[in-house]
TIDREN-497395 format. One record per atom (N, C-alpha, C, O): residue in one letter; x, y, z. Coordinates in steps of 0.1 Angstrom, whole numbers, padded with zeros to 4 digits, always signed. Example, Ala and Ser with C-alpha at 12.3 -4.5 7.8 and 13.67 -1.06 7.14 Angstrom:
<drenbas>
A+0132-0057+0078 A+0123-0045+0078 A+0132-0033+0078 A+0142-0033+0085 S+0128-0022+0071 S+0137-0011+0071 S+0129+0000+0079 S+0134+0011+0080 
</drenbas>
This chain:
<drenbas>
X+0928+2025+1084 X+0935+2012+1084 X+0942+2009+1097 X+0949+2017+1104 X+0937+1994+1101 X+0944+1996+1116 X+0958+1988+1114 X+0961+1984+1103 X+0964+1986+1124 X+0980+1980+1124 X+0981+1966+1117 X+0990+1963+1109 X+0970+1957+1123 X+0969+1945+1115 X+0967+1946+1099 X+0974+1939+1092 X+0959+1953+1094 X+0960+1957+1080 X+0972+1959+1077 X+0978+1951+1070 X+0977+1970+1084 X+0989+1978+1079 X+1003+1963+1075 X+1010+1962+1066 X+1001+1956+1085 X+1014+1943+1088 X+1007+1936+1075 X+1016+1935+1067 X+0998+1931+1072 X+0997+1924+1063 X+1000+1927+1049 X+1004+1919+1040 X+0995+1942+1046 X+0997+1947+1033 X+1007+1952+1029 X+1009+1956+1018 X+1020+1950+1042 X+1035+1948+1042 X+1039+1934+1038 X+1047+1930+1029 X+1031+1927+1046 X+1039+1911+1041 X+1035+1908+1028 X+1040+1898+1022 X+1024+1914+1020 X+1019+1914+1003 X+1028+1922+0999 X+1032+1915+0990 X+1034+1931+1000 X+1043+1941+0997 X+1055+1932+0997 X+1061+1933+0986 X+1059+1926+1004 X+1075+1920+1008 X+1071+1908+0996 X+1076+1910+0985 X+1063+1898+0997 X+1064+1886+0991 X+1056+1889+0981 X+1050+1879+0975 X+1053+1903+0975 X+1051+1901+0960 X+1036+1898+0955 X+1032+1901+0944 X+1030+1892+0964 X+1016+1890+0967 X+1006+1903+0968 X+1009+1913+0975 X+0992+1903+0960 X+0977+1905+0960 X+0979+1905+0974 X+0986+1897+0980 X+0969+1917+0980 X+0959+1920+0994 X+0949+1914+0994 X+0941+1917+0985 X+0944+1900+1005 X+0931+1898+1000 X+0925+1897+1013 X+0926+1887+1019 X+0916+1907+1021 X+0913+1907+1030 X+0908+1897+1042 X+0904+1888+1035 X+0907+1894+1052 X+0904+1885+1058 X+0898+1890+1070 X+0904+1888+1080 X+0885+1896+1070 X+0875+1898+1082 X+0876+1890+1092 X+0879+1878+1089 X+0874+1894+1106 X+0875+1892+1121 X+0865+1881+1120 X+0867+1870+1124 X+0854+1885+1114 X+0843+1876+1112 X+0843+1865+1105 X+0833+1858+1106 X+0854+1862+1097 X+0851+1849+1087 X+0862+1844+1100 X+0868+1849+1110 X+0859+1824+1092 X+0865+1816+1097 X+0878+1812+1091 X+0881+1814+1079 X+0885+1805+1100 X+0898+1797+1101 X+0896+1784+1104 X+0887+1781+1113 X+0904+1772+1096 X+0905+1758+1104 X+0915+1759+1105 X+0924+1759+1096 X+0914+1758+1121 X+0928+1755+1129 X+0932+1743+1136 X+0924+1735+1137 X+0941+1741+1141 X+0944+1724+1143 X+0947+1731+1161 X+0950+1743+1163 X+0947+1719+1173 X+0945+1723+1182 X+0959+1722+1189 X+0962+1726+1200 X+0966+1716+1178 X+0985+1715+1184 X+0988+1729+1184 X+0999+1731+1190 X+0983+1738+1178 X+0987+1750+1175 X+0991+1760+1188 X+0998+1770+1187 X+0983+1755+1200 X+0984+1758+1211 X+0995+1754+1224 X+0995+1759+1235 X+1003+1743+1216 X+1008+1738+1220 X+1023+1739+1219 X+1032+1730+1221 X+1025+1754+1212 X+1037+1759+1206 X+1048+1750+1200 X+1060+1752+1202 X+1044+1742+1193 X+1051+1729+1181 X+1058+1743+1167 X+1052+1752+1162 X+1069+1740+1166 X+1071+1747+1152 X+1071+1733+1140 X+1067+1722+1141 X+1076+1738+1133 X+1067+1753+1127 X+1053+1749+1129 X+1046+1739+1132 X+1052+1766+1123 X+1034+1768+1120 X+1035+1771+1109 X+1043+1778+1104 X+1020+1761+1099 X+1019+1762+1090 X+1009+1768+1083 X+1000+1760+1086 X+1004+1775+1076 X+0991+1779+1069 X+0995+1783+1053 X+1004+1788+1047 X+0982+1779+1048 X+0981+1779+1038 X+0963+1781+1032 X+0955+1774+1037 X+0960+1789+1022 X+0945+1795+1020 X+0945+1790+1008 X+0953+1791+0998 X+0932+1781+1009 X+0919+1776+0992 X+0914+1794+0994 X+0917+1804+1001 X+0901+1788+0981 X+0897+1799+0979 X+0884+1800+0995 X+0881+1792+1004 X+0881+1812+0992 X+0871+1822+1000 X+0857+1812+0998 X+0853+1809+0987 X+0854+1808+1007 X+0837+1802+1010 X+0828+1807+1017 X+0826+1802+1028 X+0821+1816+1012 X+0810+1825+1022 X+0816+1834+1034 X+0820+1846+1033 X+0816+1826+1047 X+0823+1833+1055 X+0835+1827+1062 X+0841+1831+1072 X+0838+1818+1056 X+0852+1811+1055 X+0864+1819+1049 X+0861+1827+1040 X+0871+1818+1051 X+0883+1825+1049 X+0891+1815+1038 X+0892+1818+1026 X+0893+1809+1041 X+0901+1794+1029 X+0911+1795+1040 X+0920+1787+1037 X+0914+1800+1051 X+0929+1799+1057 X+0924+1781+1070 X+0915+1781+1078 X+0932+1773+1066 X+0941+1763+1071 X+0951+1766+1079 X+0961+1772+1074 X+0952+1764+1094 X+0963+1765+1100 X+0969+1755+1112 X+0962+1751+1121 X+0981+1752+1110 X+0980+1738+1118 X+0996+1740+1124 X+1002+1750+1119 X+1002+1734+1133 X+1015+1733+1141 X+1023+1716+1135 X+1016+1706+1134 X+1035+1716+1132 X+1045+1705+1133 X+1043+1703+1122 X+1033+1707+1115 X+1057+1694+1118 X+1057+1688+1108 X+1047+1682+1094 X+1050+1682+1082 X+1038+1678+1101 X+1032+1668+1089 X+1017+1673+1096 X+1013+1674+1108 X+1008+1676+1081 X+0991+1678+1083 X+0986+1665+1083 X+0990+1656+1076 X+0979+1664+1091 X+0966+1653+1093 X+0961+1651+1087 X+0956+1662+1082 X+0956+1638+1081 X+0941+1638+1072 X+0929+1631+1085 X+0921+1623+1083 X+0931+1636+1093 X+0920+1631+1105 X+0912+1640+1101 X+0917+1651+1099 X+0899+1639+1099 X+0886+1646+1102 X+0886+1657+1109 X+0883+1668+1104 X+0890+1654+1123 X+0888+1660+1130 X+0898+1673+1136 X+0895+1681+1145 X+0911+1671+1127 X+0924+1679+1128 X+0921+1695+1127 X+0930+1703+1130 X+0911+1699+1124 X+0907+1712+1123 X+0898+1715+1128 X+0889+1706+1128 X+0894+1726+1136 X+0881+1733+1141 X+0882+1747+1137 X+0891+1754+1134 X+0870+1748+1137 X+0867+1760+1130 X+0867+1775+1139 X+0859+1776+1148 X+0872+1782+1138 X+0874+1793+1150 X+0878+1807+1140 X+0886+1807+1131 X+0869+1817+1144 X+0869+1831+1141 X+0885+1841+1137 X+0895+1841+1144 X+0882+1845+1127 X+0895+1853+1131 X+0899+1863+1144 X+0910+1867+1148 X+0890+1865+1150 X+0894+1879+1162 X+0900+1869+1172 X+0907+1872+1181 X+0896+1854+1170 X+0900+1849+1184 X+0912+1842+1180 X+0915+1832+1185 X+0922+1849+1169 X+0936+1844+1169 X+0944+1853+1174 X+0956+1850+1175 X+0939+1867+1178 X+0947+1873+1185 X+0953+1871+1200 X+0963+1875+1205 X+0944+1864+1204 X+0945+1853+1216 X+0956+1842+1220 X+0963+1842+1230 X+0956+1831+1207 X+0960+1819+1204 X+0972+1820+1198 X+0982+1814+1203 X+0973+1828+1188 X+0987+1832+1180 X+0981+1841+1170 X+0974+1839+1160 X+0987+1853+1179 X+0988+1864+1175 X+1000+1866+1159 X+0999+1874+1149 X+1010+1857+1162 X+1021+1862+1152 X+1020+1858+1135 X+1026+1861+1125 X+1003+1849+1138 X+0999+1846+1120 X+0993+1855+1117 X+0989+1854+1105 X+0989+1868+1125 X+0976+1873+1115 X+0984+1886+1108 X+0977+1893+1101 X+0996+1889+1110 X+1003+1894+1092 X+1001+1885+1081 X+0998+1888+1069 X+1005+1874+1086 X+1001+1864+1070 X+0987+1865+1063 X+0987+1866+1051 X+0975+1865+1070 X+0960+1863+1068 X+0954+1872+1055 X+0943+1871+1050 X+0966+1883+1052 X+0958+1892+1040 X+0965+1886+1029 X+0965+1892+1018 X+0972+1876+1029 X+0979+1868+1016 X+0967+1863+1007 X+0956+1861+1012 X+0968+1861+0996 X+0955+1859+0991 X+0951+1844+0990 X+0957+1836+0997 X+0942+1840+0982 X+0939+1825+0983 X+0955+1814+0975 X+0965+1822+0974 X+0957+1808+0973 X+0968+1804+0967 X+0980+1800+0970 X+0989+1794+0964 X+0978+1809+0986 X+0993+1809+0993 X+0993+1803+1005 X+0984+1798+1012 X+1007+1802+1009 X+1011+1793+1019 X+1024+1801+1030 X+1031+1810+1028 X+1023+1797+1036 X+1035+1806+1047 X+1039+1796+1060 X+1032+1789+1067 X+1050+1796+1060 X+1057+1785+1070 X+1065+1796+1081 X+1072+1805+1076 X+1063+1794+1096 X+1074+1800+1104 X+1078+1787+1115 X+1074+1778+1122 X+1093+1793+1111 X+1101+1783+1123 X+1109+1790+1133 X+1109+1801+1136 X+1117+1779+1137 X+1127+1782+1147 X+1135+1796+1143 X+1136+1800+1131 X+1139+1803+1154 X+1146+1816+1155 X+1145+1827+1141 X+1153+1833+1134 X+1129+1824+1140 X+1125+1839+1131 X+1127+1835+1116 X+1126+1843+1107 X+1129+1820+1115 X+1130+1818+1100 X+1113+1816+1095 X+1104+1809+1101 X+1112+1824+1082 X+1098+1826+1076 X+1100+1826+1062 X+1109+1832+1055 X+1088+1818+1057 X+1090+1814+1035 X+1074+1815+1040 X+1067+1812+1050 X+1070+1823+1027 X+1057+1825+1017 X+1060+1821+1004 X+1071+1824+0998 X+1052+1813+1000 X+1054+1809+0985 X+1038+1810+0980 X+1027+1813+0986 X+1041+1806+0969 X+1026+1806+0959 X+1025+1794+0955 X+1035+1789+0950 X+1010+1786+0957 X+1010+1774+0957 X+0996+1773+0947 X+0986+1767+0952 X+0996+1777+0938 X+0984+1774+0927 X+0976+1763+0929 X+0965+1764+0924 X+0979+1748+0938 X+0971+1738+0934 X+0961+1739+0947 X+0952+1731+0949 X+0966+1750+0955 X+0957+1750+0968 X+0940+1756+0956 X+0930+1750+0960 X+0940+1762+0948 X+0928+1768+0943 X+0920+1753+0936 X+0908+1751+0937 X+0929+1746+0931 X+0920+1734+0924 X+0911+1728+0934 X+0900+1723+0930 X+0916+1729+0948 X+0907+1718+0959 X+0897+1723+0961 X+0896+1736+0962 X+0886+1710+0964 X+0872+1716+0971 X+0875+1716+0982 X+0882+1709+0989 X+0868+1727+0986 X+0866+1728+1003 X+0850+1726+1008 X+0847+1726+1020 
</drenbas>
């Protein structure tokens, strides 16, 4: 088990949450403000689609319904971009995790993320 495992199956441990893996190889839609160090950061996972991940991740206040608000990008290349979400990433489908200003962080369980198609 490497360190990223180890941090996530801690933040399942802390928030009470199922381990649900999230390979280097599956995908993320990420929003491109995310780069642009906006707090908070928000993510939240549908279910698992082939080699999709279900994780959603976007920066500021309010999600887009633009089309184009998301691109699709690998898990290995968030160690790059923001490194400080991929403890959240082994949360299972259903869940949501918000980080803000000066270290403030909420995981909740969000059931209606599973009803949506993706």
């Amino acid at each position: 088990m490497n360190d990223i495992e180890k941090s996530q199956r801690y933040v399942c441990q802390r928030w009470d949450a199922s381990y649900v893996s999230t390979p280097n190889h599956f995908k993320v839609g990420i929003s491109l403000n995310l780069q642009e160090g906006i707090l908070p950061i928000n993510g939240l996972r549908h279910s698992i689609v082939g080699d999709t991940s279900g994780w959603y991740i976007w920066a500021g206040e309010e999600l887009s319904d633009h089309d184009d608000f998301f691109f699709p990008l690998h898990i290995e290349h968030l160690q790059d971009l923001c490194p400080q979400i991929l403890k959240y990433l082994g949360l299972p489908p259903g869940y949501r995790f918000l980080l803000g200003q000066q270290g403030y962080e909420d995981v909740w369980e969000d059931l209606t993320l599973l009803r949506v198609k993706v």
